[in-house]
C-alpha positions in Angstrom: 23.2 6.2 -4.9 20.9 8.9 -3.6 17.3 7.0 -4.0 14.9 9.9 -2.6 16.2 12.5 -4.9 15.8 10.1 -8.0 12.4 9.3 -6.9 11.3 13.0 -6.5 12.6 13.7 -10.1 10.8 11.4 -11.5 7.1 10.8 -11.3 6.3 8.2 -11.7 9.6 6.3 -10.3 8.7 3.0 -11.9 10.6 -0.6 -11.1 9.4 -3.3 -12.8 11.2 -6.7 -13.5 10.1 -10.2 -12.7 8.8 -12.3 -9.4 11.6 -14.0 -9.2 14.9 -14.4 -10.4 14.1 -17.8 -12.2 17.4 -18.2 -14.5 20.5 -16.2 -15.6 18.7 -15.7 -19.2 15.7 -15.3 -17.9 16.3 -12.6 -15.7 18.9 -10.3 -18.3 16.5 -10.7 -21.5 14.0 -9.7 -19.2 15.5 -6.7 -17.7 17.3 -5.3 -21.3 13.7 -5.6 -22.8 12.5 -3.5 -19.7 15.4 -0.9 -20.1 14.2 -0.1 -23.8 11.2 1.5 -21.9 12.9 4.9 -20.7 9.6 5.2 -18.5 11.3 2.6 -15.9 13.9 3.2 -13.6 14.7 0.8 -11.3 14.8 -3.2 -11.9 13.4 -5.7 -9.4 14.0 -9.3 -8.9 12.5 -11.8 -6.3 15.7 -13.5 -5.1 14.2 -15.4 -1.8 10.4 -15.4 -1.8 8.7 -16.0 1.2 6.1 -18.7 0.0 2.8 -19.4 2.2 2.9 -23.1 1.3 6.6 -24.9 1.6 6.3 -26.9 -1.3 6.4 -23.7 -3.6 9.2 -21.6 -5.5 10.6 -20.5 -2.9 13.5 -18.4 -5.2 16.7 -19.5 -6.9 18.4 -17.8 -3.8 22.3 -16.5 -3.0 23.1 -17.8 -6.7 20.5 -15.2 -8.5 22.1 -12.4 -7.2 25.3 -12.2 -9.3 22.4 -12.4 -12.4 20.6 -9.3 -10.8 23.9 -7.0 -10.7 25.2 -8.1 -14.1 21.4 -7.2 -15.1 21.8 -4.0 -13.6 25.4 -3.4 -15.0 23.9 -4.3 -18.7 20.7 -1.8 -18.3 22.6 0.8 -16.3 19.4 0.7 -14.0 19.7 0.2 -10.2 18.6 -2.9 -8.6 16.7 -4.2 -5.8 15.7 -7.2 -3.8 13.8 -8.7 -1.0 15.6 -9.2 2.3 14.0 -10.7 5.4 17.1 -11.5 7.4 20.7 -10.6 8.6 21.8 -13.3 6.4 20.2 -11.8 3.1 21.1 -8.5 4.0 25.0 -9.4 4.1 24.3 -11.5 1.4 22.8 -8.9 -1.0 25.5 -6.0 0.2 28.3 -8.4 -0.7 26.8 -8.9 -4.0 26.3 -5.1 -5.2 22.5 -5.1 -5.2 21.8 -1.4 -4.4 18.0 -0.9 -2.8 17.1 -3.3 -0.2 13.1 -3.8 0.2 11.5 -5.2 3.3 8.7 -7.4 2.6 5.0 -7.5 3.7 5.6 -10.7 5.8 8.6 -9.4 7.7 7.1 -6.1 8.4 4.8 -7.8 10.5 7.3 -9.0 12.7 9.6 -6.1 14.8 12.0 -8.5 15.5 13.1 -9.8 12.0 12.4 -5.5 11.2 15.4 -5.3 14.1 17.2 -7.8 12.5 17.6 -6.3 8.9 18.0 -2.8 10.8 20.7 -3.8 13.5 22.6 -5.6 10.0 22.6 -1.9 8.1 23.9 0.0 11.1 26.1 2.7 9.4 25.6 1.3 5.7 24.4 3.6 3.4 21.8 2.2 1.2 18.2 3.0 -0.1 15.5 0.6 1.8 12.1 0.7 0.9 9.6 -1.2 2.9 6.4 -2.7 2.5 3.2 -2.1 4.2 2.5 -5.2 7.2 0.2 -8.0 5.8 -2.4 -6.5 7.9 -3.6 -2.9 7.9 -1.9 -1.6 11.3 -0.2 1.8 11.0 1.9 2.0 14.0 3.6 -1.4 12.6 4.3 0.2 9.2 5.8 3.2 11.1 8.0 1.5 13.6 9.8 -0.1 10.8 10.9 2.8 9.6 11.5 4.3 13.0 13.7 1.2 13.7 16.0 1.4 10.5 15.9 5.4 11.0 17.7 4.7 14.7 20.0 2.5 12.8 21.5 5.1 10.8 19.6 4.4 7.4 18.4 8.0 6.1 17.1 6.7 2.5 13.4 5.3 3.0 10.2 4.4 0.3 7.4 3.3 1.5 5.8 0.5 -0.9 1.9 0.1 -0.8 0.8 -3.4 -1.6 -2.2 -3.4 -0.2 -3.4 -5.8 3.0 -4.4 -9.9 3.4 -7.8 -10.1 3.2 -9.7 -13.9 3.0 -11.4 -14.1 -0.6 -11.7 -10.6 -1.3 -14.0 -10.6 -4.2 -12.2 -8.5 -6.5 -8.6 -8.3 -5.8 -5.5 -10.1 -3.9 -4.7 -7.6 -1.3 -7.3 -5.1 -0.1 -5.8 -1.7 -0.8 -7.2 -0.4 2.2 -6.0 3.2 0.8 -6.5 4.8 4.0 -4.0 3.4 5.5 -0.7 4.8 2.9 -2.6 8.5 3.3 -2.5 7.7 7.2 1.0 7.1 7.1 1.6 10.0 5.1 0.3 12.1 7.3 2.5 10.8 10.2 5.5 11.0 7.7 4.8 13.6 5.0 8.6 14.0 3.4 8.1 10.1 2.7 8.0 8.9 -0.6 5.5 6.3 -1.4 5.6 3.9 -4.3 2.3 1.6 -5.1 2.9 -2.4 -6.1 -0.2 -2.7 -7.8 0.8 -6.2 -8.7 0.2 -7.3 -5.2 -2.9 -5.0 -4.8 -4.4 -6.8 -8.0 -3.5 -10.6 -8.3 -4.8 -10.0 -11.7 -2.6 -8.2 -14.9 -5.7 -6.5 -15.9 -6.4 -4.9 -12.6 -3.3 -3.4 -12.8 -3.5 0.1 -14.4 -6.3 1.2 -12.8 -4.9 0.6 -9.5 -1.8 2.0 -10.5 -3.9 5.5 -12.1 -5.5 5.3 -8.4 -1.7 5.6 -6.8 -1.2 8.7 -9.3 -4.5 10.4 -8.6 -3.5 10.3 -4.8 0.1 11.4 -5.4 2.1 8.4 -5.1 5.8 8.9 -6.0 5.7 5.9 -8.5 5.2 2.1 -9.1 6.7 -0.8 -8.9 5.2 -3.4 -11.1 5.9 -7.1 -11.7 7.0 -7.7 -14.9 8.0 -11.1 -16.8 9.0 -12.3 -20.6 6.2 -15.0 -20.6 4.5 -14.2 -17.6 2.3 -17.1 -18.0 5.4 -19.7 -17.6 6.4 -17.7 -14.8 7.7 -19.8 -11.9 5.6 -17.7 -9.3 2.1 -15.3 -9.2 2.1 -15.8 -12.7 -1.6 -14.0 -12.8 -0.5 -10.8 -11.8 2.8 -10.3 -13.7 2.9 -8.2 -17.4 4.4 -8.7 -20.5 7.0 -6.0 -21.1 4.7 -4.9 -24.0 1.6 -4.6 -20.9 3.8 -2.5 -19.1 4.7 0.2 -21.9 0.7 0.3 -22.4 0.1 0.7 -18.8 2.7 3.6 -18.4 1.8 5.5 -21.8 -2.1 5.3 -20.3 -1.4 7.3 -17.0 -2.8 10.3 -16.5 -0.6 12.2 -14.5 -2.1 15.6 -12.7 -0.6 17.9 -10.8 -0.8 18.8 -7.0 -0.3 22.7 -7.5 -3.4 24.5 -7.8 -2.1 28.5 -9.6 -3.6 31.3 -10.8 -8.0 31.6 -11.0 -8.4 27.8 -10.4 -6.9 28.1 -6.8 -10.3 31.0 -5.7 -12.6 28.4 -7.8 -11.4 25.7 -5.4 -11.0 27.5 -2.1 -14.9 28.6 -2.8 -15.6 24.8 -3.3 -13.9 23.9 -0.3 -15.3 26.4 1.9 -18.8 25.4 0.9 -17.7 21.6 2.0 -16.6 22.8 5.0 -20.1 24.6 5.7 -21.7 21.1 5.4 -18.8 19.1 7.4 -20.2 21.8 10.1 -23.2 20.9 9.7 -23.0 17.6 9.8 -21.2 17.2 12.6 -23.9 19.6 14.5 -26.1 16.7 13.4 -24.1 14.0 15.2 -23.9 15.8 18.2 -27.6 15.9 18.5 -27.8 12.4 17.6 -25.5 11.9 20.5 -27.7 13.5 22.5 -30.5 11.5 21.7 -28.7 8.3 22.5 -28.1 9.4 25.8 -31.7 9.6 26.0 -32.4 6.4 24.7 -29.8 4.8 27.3 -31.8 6.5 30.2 -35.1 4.7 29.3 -32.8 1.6 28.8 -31.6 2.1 32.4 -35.0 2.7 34.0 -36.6 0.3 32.1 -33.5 -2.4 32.3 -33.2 -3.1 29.3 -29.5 -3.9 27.0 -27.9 -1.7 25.0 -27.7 -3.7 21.9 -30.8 -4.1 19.7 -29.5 -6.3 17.8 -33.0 -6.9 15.6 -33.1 -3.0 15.4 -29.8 -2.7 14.4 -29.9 -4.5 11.2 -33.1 -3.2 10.1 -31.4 0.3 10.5 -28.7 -1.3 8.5 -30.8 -2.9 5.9 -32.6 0.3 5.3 -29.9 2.2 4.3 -28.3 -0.2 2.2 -31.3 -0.9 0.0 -31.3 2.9 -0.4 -27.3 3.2 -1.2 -27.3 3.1 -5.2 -30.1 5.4 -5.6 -28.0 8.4 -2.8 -24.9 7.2 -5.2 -23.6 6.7 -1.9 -20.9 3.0 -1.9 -22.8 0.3 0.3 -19.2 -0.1 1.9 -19.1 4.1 2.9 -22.6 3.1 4.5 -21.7 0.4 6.1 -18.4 1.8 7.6 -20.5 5.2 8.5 -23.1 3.5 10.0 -21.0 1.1 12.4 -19.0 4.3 13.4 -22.3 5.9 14.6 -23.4 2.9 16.3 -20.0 2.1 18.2 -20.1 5.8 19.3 -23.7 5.6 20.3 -23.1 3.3 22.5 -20.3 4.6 24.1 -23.1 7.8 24.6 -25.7 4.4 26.2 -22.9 3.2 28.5 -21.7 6.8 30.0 -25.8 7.3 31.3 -26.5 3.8 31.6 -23.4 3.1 34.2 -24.4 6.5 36.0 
């Protein structure tokens, strides 16, 4: 099975299927009510789930697997599990499952990464692989550097967004900075969103997942259960086969190529954004320049570089003022701290003169 091709034909490449494997029934009724969707092509099944607390569903395990291939066999659609170990790897190649994924918890660690990639030296099989629980680029990339050295020329990248304590709106920051950061270092890499992990929630799901097709994801890969509310594990953010359909008929999918008198309209837009980028960063350099000022009269008068009282007025001001420039208090926020950080790296240059 050649995965990156099928991806690339297909937009969105969609796998959906349930958390976990919870029974034999359970799992087939799901996936042949999934297959009637020709939107989907790919079938997913938690078959070891890594569990925060140990007193959880922590999957059916090794005997869910044979379920997942006959699943596949039935619905003619490929399948794919989690694998975090050597163990699981040999286990789910002996089995027949045919796309390995790499999951957000073992991302995080190179050595388990090492592990799965030292246990798929010269097998050929798809592996996609989650983003690391926390938002760190090189980690994401040097798990696909280590399974590249180890022979494995098939890799997705799966966005599914980054641990966050009590965000107020979803389950996983999205953070989507970081997927178009990684695409840049990596830009033949196909990229799937899991907006079920993004969300937490079923009805945050499609308009994470329109997000992931407005910045030209290759697909999705959404939870999906039979009664996800009796659902064995994060029942919240798994969808009724019916939920799915809806969510896939409702994308609005737009194209990348720009033809024809539409690519001068744009170029003319984007050369006038350009003109003000210039200009704004003239305007940072002068602020610069000021700073350095303000760290001299520091120096002579010995005073510190951090304000601290000044600093969140400044910070205050512009926030009270973010809905009326229709400017996101967390753009303003972000902006402002980068100005400050390098303001005082423009204080510390004079002041340590």
């Amino acid at each position: 099975m050649n995965l990156i091709p099928i991806i690339q034909s297909h937009r969105p490449f969609v796998i959906a299927g349930p958390c976990s494997a919870e029974t034999q029934e359970q799992l087939i009724e799901t996936a042949v009510q999934i297959a009637k969707n020709k939107a989907v092509h790919g079938l997913r099944a938690g078959v070891w789930k890594p569990r925060t607390r140990p007193d959880s569903f922590e999957g059916v395990g090794e005997e869910a697997l044979p379920w997942l291939v006959e699943a596949g066999r039935i619905t003619g659609l490929p399948t794919t599990t989690e694998v975090a170990n050597k163990q699981h790897v040999e286990k789910a190649l002996k089995a027949g499952i045919d796309i390995l994924w790499i999951g957000a918890r073992t991302t995080v660690n190179p050595f388990a990464v090492q592990e799965i990639a030292d246990a798929l030296k010269d097998v050929s099989i798809p592996v996609m692989i989650k983003n690391p629980v926390n938002p760190d680029v090189e980690l994401w990339l040097g798990a696909f550097e280590r399974l590249e050295k180890a022979g494995i020329k098939e890799l997705v990248a799966i966005h599914r967004g980054f641990s966050v304590y009590n965000h107020e709106k979803y389950r996983n920051e999205p953070s989507w900075e970081i997927p178009i950061a990684l695409k840049e270092r990596l830009p033949d890499l196909p990229m799937l969103c899991d907006p079920s992990h993004i969300a937490g929630k079923r009805d945050l799901i499609f308009e994470i997942s329109q997000k992931a097709m407005d910045l030209n994801f290759n697909g999705l890969m959404i939870e999906t259960h039979l009664n996800p509310e009796m659902a064995w594990s994060d029942a919240q953010q798994q969808v009724t086969v019916g939920q799915l359909t809806t969510i896939l008929s409702n994308l609005v999918l737009r194209s990348k190529d720009i033809q024809g008198d539409i690519a001068g309209d744009l170029d003319k837009l984007r050369t006038m954004t350009a003109a003000l980028d210039e200009r704004i960063f003239s305007l940072l350099v002068e602020r610069m320049k000021v700073s350095e000022e303000v760290g001299i009269f520091k120096r002579e008068n010995n005073i510190t570089i951090l304000q601290q009282e000044h600093w969140a007025k400044m910070i205050a001001n512009r926030l009270k003022n973010a809905n009326e420039q229709e400017l996101s208090a967390t753009f303003i926020r972000q902006f402002m701290d980068a100005i400050h950080q390098e303001s005082i790296r423009h204080q510390e240059k004079v002041m340590n003169k």
